[in-house]
C-alpha positions as CSV (number, residue, x, y, z in Angstrom):
1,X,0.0,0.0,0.0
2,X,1.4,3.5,-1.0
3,X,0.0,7.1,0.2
4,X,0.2,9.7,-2.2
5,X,-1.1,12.9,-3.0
6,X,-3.1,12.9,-6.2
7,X,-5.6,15.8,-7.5
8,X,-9.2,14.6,-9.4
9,X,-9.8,15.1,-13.4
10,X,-12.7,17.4,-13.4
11,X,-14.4,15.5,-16.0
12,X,-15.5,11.9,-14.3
13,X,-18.0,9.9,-14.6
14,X,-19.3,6.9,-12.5
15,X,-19.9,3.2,-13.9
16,X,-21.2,0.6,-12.0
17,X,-21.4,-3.1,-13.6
18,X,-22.8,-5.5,-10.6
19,X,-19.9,-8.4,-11.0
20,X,-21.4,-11.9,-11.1
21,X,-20.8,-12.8,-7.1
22,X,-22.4,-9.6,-5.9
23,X,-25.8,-11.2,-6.5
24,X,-24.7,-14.5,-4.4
25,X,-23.4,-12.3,-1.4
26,X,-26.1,-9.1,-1.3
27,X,-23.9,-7.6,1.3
28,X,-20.6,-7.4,-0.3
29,X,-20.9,-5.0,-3.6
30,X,-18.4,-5.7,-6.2
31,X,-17.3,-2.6,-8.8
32,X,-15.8,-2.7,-12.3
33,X,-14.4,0.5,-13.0
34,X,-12.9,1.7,-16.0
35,X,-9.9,3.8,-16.1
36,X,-10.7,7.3,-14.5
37,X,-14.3,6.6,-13.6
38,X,-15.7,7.4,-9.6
39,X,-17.3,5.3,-7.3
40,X,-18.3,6.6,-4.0
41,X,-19.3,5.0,-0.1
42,X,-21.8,7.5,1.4
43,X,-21.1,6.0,5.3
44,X,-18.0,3.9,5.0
45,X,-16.7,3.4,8.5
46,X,-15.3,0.0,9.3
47,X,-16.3,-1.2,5.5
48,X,-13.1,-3.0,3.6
49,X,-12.2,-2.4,0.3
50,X,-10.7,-4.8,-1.7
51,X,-9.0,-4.2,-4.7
52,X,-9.1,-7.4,-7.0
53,X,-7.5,-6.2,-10.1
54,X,-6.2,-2.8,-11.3
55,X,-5.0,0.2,-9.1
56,X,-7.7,2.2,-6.9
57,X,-6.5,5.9,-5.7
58,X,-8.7,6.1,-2.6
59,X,-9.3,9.2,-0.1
60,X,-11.9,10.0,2.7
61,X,-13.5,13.7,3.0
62,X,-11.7,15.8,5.5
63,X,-8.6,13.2,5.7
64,X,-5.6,14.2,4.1
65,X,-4.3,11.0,3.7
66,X,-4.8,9.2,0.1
67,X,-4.0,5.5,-0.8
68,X,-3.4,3.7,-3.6
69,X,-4.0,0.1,-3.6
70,X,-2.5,-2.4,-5.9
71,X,-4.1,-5.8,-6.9
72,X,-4.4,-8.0,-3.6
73,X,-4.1,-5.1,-1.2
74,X,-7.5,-3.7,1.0
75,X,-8.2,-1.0,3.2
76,X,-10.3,-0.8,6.0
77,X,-12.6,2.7,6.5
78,X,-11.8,4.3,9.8
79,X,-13.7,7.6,9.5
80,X,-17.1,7.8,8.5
81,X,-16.8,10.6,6.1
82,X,-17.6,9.7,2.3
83,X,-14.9,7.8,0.7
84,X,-14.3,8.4,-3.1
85,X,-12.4,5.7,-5.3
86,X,-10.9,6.3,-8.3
87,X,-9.6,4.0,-11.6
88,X,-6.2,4.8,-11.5
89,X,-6.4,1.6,-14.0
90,X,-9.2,-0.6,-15.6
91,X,-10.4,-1.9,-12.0
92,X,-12.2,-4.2,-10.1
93,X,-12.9,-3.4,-6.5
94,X,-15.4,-5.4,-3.3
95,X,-16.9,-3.7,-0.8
96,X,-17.2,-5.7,2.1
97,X,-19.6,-4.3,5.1
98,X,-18.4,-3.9,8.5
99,X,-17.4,-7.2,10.3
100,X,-19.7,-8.1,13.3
């Protein structure tokens, strides 16, 4: 896992393709991004993010720490402020809920 500092294009938009084994585990959402496209978590404290393939540029609102994670690498939410995501490269990405 790296932390970077990274600004947003102005121009994104967001993309949302329900992956196959979303619909067999309704409480973990899984994303496929393309490169530069958004996707956002509204209340993300204690959630997990997985990134399964690609690279995902993730920051929280009000944080100024950003991550980057590679393929295999997660990160767990610890502020509840929204979380954006971003397709540093074609990407697919699980959201897993809070555990407990």
């Amino acid at each position: 896992m790296h932390t970077v500092q990274l600004s947003l294009p102005s121009t994104l938009r967001l993309s949302r393709r329900p992956h196959p084994a979303a619909s067999s585990r309704p409480a973990t959402d899984t994303w496929v991004l393309p490169r530069g496209t958004l996707h956002r978590i509204a209340r993300p404290l204690g959630c997990r993010i997985e990134c399964i393939a690609g690279r995902a540029w993730i920051t929280h609102d009000r944080d100024p720490r950003d991550t980057v994670l590679e393929a295999g690498e997660s990160h767990t939410c610890d502020r509840p402020e929204r979380v954006i995501v971003q397709a540093l490269e074609a990407l697919t990405l699980r959201v897993l809920p809070p555990a407990g």
